[in-house]
N, C-alpha and C positions, 0 to 999 in steps of 0.2 A: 714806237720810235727807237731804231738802235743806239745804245749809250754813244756819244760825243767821246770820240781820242784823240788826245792833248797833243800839243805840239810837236813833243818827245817821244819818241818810240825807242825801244829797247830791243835789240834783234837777239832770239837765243843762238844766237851759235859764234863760231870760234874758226870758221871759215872766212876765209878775205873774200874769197870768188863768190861765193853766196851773199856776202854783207854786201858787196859791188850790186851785184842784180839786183836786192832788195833797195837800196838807196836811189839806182836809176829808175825802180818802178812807182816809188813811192814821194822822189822828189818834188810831183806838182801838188801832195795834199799835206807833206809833212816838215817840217823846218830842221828836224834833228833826228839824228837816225844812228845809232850806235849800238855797236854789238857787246853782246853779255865779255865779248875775250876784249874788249877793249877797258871794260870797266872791272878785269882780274874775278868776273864770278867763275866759278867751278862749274861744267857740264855737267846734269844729273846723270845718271846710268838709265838705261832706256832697255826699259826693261819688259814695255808695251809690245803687246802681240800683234797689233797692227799702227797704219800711219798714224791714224788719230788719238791712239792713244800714248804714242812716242810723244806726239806734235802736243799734244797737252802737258805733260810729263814736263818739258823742255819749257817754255811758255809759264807752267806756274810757279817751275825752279826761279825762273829768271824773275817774275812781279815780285814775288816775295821779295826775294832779296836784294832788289834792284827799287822797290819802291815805286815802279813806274810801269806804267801800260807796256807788255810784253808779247812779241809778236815770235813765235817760231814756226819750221813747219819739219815736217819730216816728208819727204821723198827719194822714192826710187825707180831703180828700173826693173818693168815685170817682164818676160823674155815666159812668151807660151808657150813654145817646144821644151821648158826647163821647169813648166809647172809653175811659173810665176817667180822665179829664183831672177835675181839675190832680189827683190822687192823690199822687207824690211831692212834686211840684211846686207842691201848695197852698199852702204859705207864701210860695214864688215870686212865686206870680200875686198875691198881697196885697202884695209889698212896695214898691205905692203908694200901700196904704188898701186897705181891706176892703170899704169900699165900691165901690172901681172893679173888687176883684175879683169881688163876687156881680153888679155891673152887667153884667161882660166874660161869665159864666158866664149870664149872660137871652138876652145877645145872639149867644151862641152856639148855644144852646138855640132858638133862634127861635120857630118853631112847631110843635116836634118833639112829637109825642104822648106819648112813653117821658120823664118823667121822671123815670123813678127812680132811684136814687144808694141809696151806701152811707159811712157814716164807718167807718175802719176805725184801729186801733191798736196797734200791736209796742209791746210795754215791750222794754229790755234791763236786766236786774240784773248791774253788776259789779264785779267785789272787785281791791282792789290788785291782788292775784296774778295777775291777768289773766284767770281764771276768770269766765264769764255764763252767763247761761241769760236765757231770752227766753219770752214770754206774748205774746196777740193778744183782742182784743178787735174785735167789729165789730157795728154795726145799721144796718138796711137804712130805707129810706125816700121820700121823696119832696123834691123840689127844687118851693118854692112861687114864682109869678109875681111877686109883691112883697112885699119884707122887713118881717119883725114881731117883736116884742118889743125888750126893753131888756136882756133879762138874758145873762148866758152870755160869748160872744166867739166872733170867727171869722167862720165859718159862720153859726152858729148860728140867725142868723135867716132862714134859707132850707130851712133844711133841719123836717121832720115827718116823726120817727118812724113807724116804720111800727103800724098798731093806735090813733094818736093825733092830732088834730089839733090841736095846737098846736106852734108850731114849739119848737127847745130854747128859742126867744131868750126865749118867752112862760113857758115853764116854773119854778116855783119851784129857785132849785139845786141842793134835795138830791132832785128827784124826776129831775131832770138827768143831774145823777151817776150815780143809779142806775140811768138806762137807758143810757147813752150808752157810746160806743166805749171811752172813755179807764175807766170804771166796771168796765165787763166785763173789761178788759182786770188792771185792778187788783183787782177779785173774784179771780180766777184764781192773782194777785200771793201775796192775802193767802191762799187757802185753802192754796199751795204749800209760804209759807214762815214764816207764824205761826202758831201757836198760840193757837186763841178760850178766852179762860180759861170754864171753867164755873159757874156758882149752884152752890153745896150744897146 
């Protein structure tokens, strides 16, 4: 049986647009839902060579010092004509604006035929006691030539699901959510470790 998680949940990160998504996906199994930057913890350095073991990193910074069942994840976008680039290192290449990073990601891309990309997602769940377990979420897709939509964050407006052509940025949220890397990846979350009450 998978351990039982308590009411409260603790999000590791320090992003509003990411606590947003986590809250709307997580609001029919959890009554509290707060991010480590709401409660003044420090992001650890992430020092991890791939998703899952950022997403762990992040997750046992936050139980420890948070005293509470800790939910992070680490994802990116992997872009196959670039070698899987920025994948770890997506939030990297943003941290001068998001703009200059889907700009740097056109101009690398040049006039490469393969555009296609994937967003991919590790959760880690874990408990004071140092105990986690970890989920993945990923969809595949295409990287478009000029950025569209308003909605979402990130990425978002470059990137079109695969099967769809609108990119996430155009997308209403909760049809967002429930395609998208971070959604699958929390599907998997709640079938694990909730229980869906039934109708009689």
């Amino acid at each position: 049986m998978p351990r039982p998680v308590p009411d409260r949940l603790v999000i590791a990160t320090h992003n509003a647009g990411k606590l947003r998504e986590f809250a709307a996906l997580l609001q029919p199994y959890v009554k509290e839902v707060v991010s480590a930057g709401q409660l003044g913890l420090p992001s650890p350095e992430e020092t991890g060579t791939t998703f899952s073991e950022n997403a762990l990193l992040k997750a046992k910074a936050v139980a420890t010092a948070s005293g509470s069942v800790a939910l992070a994840d680490d994802s990116g976008l992997c872009i196959n004509a670039l070698g899987g680039q920025p994948g770890i290192f997506s939030a990297r290449w943003a941290v001068d604006g998001i703009d200059k990073a889907m700009a740097r990601i056109q101009k690398e891309l040049g006039n490469s035929p393969d555009r296609t990309a994937y967003f991919i997602c590790v959760l880690a769940l874990c408990w004071p006691d140092g105990h986690c377990e970890t989920l993945e979420g990923r969809i595949d897709g295409t990287i478009v030539e000029q950025a569209r939509g308003i909605h979402g964050h990130g990425y978002d407006p470059v990137f079109v699901p695969e099967g769809y052509t609108q990119t996430f940025a155009e997308m209403p949220e909760d049809q967002k959510n429930r395609l998208s890397h971070r959604g699958r990846a929390t599907k998997a979350l709640v079938e694990k470790f909730f229980v869906r009450e039934t109708s009689v």
